[in-house]
N, CA, C and O atoms as a DFTB+ gen file, in Angstrom:
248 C
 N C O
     1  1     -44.637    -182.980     124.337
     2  2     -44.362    -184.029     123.381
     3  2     -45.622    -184.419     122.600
     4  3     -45.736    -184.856     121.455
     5  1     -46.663    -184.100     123.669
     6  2     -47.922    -184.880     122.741
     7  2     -48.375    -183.527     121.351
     8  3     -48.382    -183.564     120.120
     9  1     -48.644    -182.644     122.205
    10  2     -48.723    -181.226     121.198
    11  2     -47.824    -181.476     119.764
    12  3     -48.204    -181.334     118.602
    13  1     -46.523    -181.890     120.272
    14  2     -45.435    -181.477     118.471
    15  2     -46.186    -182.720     118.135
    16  3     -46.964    -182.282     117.286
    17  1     -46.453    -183.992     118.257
    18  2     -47.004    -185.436     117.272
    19  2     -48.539    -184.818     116.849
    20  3     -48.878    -185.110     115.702
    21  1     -49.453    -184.044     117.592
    22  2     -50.388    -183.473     117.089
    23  2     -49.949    -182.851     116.171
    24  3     -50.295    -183.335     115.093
    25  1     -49.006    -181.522     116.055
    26  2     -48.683    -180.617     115.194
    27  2     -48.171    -181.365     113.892
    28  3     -48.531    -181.058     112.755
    29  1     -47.326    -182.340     114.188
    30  2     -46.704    -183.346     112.958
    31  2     -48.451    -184.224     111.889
    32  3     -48.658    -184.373     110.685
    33  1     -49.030    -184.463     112.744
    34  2     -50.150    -185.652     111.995
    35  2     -50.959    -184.425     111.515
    36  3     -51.536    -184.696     110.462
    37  1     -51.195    -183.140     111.951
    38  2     -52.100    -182.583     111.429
    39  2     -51.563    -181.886     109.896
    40  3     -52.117    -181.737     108.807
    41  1     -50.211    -181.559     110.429
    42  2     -49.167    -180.497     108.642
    43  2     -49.372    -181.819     107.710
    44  3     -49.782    -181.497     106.595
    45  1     -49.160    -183.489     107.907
    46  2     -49.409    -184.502     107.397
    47  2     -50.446    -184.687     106.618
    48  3     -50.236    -185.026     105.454
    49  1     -51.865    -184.496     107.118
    50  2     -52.628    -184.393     106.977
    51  2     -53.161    -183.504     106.006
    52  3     -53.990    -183.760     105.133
    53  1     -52.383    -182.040     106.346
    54  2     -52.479    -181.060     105.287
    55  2     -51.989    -181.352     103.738
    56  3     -52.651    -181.196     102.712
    57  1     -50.717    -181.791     103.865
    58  2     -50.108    -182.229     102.689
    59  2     -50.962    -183.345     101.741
    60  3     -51.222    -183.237     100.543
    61  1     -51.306    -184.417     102.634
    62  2     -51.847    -185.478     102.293
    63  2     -52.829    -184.700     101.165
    64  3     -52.669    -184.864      99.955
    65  1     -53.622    -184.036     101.603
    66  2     -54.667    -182.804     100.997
    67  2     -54.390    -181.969     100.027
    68  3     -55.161    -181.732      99.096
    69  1     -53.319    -181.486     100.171
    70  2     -53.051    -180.397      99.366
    71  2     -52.593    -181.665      98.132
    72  3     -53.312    -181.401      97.168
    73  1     -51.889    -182.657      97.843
    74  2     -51.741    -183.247      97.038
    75  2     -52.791    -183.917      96.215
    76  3     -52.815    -184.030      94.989
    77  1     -53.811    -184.419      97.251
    78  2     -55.191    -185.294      96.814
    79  2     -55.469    -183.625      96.033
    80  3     -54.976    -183.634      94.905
    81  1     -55.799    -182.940      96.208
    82  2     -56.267    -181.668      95.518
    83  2     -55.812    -181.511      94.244
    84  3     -56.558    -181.733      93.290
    85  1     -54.171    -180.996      94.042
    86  2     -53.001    -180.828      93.305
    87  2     -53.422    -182.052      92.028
    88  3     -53.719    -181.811      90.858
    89  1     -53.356    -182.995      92.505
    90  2     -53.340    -184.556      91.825
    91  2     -55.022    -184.513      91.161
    92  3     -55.350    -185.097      90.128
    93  1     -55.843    -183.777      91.927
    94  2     -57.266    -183.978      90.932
    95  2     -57.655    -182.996      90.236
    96  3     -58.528    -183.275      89.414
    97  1     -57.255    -181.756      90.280
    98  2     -57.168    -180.373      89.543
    99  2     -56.421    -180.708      87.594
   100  3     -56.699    -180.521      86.409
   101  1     -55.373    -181.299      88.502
   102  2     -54.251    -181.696      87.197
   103  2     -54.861    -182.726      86.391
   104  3     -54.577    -182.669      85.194
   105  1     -55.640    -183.664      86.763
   106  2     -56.280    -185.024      85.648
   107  2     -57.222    -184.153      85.434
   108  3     -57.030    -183.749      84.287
   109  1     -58.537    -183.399      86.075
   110  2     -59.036    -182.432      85.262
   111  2     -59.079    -181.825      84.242
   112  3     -59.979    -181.589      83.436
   113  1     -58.110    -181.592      84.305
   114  2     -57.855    -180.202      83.297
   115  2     -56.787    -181.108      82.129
   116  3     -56.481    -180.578      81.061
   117  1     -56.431    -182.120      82.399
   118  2     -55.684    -183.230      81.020
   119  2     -57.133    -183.983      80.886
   120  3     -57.328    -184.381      79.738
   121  1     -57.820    -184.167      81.486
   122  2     -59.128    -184.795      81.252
   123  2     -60.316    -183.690      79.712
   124  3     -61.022    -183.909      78.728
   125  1     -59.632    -182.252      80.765
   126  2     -61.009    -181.457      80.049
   127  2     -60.359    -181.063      78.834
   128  3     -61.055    -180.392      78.071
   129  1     -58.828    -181.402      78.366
   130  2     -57.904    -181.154      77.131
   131  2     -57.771    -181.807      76.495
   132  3     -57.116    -181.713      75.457
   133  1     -58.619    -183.118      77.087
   134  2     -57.943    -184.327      75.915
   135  2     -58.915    -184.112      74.727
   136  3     -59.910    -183.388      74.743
   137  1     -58.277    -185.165      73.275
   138  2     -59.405    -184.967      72.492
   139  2     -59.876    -186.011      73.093
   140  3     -59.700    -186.493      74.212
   141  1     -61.017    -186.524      71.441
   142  2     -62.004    -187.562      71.828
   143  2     -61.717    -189.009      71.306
   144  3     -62.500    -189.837      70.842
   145  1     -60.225    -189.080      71.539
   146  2     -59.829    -190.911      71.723
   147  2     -60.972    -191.249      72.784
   148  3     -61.538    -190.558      73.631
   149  1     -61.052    -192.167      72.523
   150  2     -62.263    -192.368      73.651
   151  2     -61.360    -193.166      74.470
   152  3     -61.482    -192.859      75.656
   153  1     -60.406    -194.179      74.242
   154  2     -60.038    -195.159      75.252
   155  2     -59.337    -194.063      76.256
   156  3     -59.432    -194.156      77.480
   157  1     -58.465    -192.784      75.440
   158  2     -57.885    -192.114      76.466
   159  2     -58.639    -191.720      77.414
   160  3     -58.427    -191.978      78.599
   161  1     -59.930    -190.821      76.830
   162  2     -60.490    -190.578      77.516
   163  2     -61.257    -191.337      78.747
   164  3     -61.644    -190.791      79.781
   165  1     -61.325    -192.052      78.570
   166  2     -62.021    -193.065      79.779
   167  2     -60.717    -193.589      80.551
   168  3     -60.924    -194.009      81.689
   169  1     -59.617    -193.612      80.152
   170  2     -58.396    -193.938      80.960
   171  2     -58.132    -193.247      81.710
   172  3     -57.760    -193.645      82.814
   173  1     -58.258    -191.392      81.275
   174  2     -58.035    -190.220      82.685
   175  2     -59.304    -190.324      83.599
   176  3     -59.289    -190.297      84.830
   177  1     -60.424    -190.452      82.779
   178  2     -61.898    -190.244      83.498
   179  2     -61.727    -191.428      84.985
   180  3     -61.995    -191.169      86.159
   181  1     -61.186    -192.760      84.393
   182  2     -61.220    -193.545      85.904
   183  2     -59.866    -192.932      87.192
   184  3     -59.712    -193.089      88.403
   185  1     -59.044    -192.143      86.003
   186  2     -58.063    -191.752      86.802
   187  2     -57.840    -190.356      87.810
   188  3     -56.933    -190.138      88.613
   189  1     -59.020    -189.513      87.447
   190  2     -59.568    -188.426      87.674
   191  2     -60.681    -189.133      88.447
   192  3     -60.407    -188.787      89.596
   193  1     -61.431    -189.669      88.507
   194  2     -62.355    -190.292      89.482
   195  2     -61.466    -190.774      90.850
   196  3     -61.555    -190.082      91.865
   197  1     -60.736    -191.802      90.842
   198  2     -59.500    -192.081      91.748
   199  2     -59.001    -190.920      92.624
   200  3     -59.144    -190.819      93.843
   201  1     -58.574    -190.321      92.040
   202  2     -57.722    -188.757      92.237
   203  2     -59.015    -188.683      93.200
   204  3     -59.003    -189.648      93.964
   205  1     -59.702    -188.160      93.325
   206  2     -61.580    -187.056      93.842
   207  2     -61.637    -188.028      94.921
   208  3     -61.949    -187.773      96.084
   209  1     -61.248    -189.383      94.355
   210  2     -62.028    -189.825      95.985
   211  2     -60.766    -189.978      96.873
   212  3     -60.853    -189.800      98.088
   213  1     -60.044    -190.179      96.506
   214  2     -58.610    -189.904      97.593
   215  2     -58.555    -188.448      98.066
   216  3     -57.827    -188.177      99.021
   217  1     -59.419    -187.300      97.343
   218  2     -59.175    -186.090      97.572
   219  2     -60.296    -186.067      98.691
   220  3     -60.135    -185.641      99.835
   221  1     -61.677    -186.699      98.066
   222  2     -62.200    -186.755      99.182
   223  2     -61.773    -187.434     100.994
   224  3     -61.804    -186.994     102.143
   225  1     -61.455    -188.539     100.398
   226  2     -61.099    -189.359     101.780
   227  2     -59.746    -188.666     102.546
   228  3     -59.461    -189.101     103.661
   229  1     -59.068    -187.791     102.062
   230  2     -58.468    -186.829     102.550
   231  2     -59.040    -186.009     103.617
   232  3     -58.726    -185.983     104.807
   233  1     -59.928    -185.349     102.994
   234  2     -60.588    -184.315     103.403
   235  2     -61.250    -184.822     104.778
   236  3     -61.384    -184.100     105.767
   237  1     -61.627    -186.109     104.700
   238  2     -62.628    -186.567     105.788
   239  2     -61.468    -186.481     106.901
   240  3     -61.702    -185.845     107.929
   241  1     -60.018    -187.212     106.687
   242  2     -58.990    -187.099     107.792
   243  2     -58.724    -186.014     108.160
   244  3     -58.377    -185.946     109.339
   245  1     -58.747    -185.132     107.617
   246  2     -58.741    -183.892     108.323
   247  2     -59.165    -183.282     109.216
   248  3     -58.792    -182.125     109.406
């Protein structure tokens, strides 16, 4: 029983990740496409910052 709740928090964990990833790749790359509105631009830039550190703090649960 304890093994499958290990096996469950760790695939969790994975996902959690693979999304924090997924989610900062994608503002990236709408980040590195946008033009140069600037307000947009600074609207993905805090939102793409966000994204990285959830991707990071992911990574640390892992």
């Amino acid at each position: 029983m304890y093994y499958k709740k290990a096996i469950y928090n760790y695939l969790d964990s994975l996902f959690i990740l693979y999304l924090a990833l997924y989610y900062t790749i994608r503002d990236y790359v709408a980040l590195a496409n946008s033009k140069n509105n600037t307000t947009y631009v600074k609207k993905r830039r805090i939102k793409f910052y966000y994204t990285y550190y959830t991707f990071k703090k992911a990574l640390k649960i892992t």
